[in-house]
N, C-alpha and C positions, 0 to 999 in steps of 0.2 A: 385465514381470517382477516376480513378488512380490520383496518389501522382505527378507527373510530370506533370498530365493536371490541378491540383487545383494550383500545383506550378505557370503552365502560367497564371490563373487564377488570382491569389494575387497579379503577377507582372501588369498583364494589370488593377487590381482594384487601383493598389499603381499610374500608368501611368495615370490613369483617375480621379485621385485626392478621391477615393471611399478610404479611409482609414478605416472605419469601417469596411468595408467587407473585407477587406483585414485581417482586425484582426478576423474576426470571420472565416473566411475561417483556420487562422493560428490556431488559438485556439481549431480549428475541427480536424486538421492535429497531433496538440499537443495531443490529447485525444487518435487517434488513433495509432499516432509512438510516446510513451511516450520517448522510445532510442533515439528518434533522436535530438544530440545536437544541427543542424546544424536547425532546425525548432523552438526551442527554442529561439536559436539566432535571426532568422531573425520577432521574436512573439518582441524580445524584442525591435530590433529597431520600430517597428511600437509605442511602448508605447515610445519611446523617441521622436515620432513624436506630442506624446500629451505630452509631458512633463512630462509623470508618472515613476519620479526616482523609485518609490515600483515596480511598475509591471515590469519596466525594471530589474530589480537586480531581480524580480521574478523568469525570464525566463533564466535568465545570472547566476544563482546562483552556477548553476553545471560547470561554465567554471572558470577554472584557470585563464584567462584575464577579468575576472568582473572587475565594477568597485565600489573600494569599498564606492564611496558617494551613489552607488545604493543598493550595499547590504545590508548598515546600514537603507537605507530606509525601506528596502523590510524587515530586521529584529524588525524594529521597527513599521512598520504595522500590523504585523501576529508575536506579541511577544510570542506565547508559540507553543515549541515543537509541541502539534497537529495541530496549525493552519498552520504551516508552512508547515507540512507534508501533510494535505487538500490542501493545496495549490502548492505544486510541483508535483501534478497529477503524481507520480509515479505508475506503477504500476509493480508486479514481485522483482524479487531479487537485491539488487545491483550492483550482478557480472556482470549484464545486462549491466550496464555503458558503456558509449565508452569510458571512460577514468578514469584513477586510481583515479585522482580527484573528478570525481562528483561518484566516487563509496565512497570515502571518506569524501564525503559531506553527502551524502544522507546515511551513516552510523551513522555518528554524527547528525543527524537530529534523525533518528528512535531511537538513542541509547538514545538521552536526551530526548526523550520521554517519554520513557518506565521506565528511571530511574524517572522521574515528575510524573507518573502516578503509580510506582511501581508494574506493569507487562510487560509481552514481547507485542509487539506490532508488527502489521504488514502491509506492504504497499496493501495489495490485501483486506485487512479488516478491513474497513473504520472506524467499530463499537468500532476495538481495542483500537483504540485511541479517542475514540468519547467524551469518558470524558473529554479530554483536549480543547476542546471547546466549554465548558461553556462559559469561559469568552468571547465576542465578539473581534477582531482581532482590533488594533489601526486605527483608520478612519487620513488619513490624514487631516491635518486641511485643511477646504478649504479656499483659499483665493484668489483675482482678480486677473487675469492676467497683467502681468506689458505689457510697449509696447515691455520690452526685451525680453520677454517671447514671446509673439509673432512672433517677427522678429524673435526668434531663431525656433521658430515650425514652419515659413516659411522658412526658410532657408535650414533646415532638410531637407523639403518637397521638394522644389527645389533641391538640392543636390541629395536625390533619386531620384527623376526623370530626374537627366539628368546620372545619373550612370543609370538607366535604358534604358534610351533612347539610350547610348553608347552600351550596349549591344545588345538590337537590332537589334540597324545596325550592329554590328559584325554577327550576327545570320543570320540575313539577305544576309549580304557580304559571308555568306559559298552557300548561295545557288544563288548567281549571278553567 
């Protein structure tokens, strides 16, 4: 499926309140345009829809406007070099980056690696760095949702979908 019809796809899943599918449609799109920051972005707001500080700083890692209560999550999740590197679905050389930033990230990702593991390590060869996860990646503690928690994951919710619903009718309005 082209990238522009799974795109209308995840909007109409986020409009009809289907948030999982919406992630897993994103998380499909992630695997196949690992460059594209701009799908990363939109993987992350969906995990701030569940409240997941890790996954959001997951997907936000390579953008210079992360934010950093999400990064230190998403570093204290996935605490060594290999697991963070399994887990930013790179794939190819860095110069790939769209931006000097996440070419700079994902440099320092690979390079503390390789200096943990004490050889070269590589993003297309999963095995290179596979001894780096041994240790299983930090499970965030789980604990109950407050009511704030809540009201903020509807409100999220709500807010995208009426940013979405604006768009629409914009979309709409070109073709009246």
């Amino acid at each position: 499926m082209p990238l522009r019809e799974t795109l209308a796809r995840v909007d109409a899943d986020l409009a009809a309140g289907r948030v999982p599918l919406a992630r897993q449609r994103l998380r499909g799109l992630v695997s196949s345009f690992p460059y594209d920051l701009t799908l990363r972005r939109r993987l992350a707001e969906v995990y701030r829809l569940y409240g997941d500080a890790a996954e959001a700083g997951r997907w936000m890692y390579l953008e210079e406007d992360r934010n950093a209560d999400e990064t230190a999550a998403f570093e204290a999740r996935y605490g060594s070099p290999g697991w963070r590197m399994k887990a930013l679905s790179w794939r190819g050389p860095e110069a790939m980056a769209a931006t000097s930033f996440a070419e700079g990230q994902l440099v320092a990702v690979r390079t503390a690696c390789a200096e943990k593991l004490g050889h070269p390590v590589d993003w297309d060869d999963p095995a290179s760095y596979q001894d780096g996860l041994e240790d299983k990646y930090e499970q965030a503690p789980s604990e109950p949702w407050t009511v704030g928690d809540v009201l903020t994951g509807g409100g999220c919710l709500v807010g995208t979908l009426a940013v979405i619903a604006i768009w629409i009718n914009g979309v709409a309005a070109l073709f009246d």
